[in-house]
C-alpha positions, 0 to 999 in steps of 0.5 A: 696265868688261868686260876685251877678251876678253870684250868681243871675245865680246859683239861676236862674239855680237852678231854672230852675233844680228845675222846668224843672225837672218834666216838662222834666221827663213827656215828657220822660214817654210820649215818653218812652210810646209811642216809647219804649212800655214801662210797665207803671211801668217801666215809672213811675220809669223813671219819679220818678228817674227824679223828684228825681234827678232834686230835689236833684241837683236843691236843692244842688245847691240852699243850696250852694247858700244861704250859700255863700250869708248868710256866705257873709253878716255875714262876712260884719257885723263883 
Protein backbone atom coordinates (compact mmCIF):
# COMPACT_ATOMS: atom_id res chain seq x y z
CA UNK A 1 0.00 0.00 0.00
CA UNK A 2 1.24 3.73 -1.02
CA UNK A 3 1.41 6.13 2.06
CA UNK A 4 -1.46 9.26 1.83
CA UNK A 5 1.04 11.68 0.60
CA UNK A 6 1.94 10.20 -2.13
CA UNK A 7 -1.31 8.87 -2.77
CA UNK A 8 -2.50 12.77 -2.42
CA UNK A 9 0.07 13.69 -5.43
CA UNK A 10 -1.03 10.74 -7.63
CA UNK A 11 -4.71 12.18 -7.60
CA UNK A 12 -3.68 15.54 -7.93
CA UNK A 13 -1.37 14.51 -10.95
CA UNK A 14 -4.50 12.62 -12.29
CA UNK A 15 -6.17 15.57 -11.91
CA UNK A 16 -3.99 17.81 -13.39
CA UNK A 17 -3.88 14.77 -16.78
CA UNK A 18 -7.63 14.72 -16.40
CA UNK A 19 -7.66 18.56 -16.84
CA UNK A 20 -4.76 19.76 -18.56
CA UNK A 21 -5.48 17.29 -21.19
CA UNK A 22 -8.18 19.01 -23.25
CA UNK A 23 -6.74 22.63 -22.19
CA UNK A 24 -3.19 21.62 -24.09
CA UNK A 25 -4.92 19.72 -27.12
CA UNK A 26 -6.94 23.09 -28.10
CA UNK A 27 -3.69 24.82 -28.07
CA UNK A 28 -2.21 22.34 -30.28
CA UNK A 29 -5.25 22.27 -32.88
CA UNK A 30 -4.33 26.38 -32.81
CA UNK A 31 -0.96 25.97 -33.26
CA UNK A 32 -1.20 22.99 -35.92
CA UNK A 33 -3.74 25.37 -37.68
CA UNK A 34 -1.98 28.34 -37.80
CA UNK A 35 1.87 27.06 -38.41
CA UNK A 36 1.52 23.55 -40.12
CA UNK A 37 -1.82 24.95 -42.36
CA UNK A 38 -3.22 21.78 -41.36
CA UNK A 39 -6.87 20.66 -42.78
CA UNK A 40 -9.38 21.20 -40.34
CA UNK A 41 -9.92 17.37 -40.09
CA UNK A 42 -6.68 16.45 -39.80
CA UNK A 43 -6.81 19.09 -36.44
CA UNK A 44 -9.89 17.76 -35.22
CA UNK A 45 -8.13 14.18 -35.26
CA UNK A 46 -5.06 15.51 -33.36
CA UNK A 47 -7.21 17.13 -30.66
CA UNK A 48 -9.69 13.96 -30.11
CA UNK A 49 -6.52 11.57 -30.10
CA UNK A 50 -5.33 14.04 -27.29
CA UNK A 51 -8.49 14.37 -25.37
CA UNK A 52 -8.77 10.34 -25.69
CA UNK A 53 -5.24 9.87 -24.42
CA UNK A 54 -5.37 12.45 -21.67
CA UNK A 55 -8.73 10.79 -20.43
CA UNK A 56 -7.86 7.26 -20.49
CA UNK A 57 -4.30 7.90 -18.46
CA UNK A 58 -5.62 10.57 -16.25
CA UNK A 59 -8.44 7.83 -15.33
CA UNK A 60 -6.11 4.77 -15.18
CA UNK A 61 -4.00 6.60 -12.79
CA UNK A 62 -7.27 7.66 -10.69
CA UNK A 63 -8.89 3.87 -10.67
CA UNK A 64 -5.43 2.56 -9.51
CA UNK A 65 -5.55 5.25 -6.75
CA UNK A 66 -8.80 4.56 -5.50
CA UNK A 67 -8.26 0.92 -5.31
CA UNK A 68 -5.09 1.32 -3.33
CA UNK A 69 -7.01 3.48 -0.96
CA UNK A 70 -10.48 1.28 -0.84
CA UNK A 71 -8.23 -2.03 -0.85
CA UNK A 72 -6.15 -0.11 2.41
CA UNK A 73 -9.14 0.77 4.40
CA UNK A 74 -10.67 -2.66 4.14
CA UNK A 75 -7.48 -4.37 5.21
CA UNK A 76 -7.67 -2.01 8.23
CA UNK A 77 -11.06 -3.13 9.22
CA UNK A 78 -10.29 -6.64 9.39
Amino acid sequence: MISDRLRKILSLIAMVILIGGPASALVLVILQMALDEATVGAAIGSFLRVVAGSAFLGGVLRLLVSIDARLERSGGKG
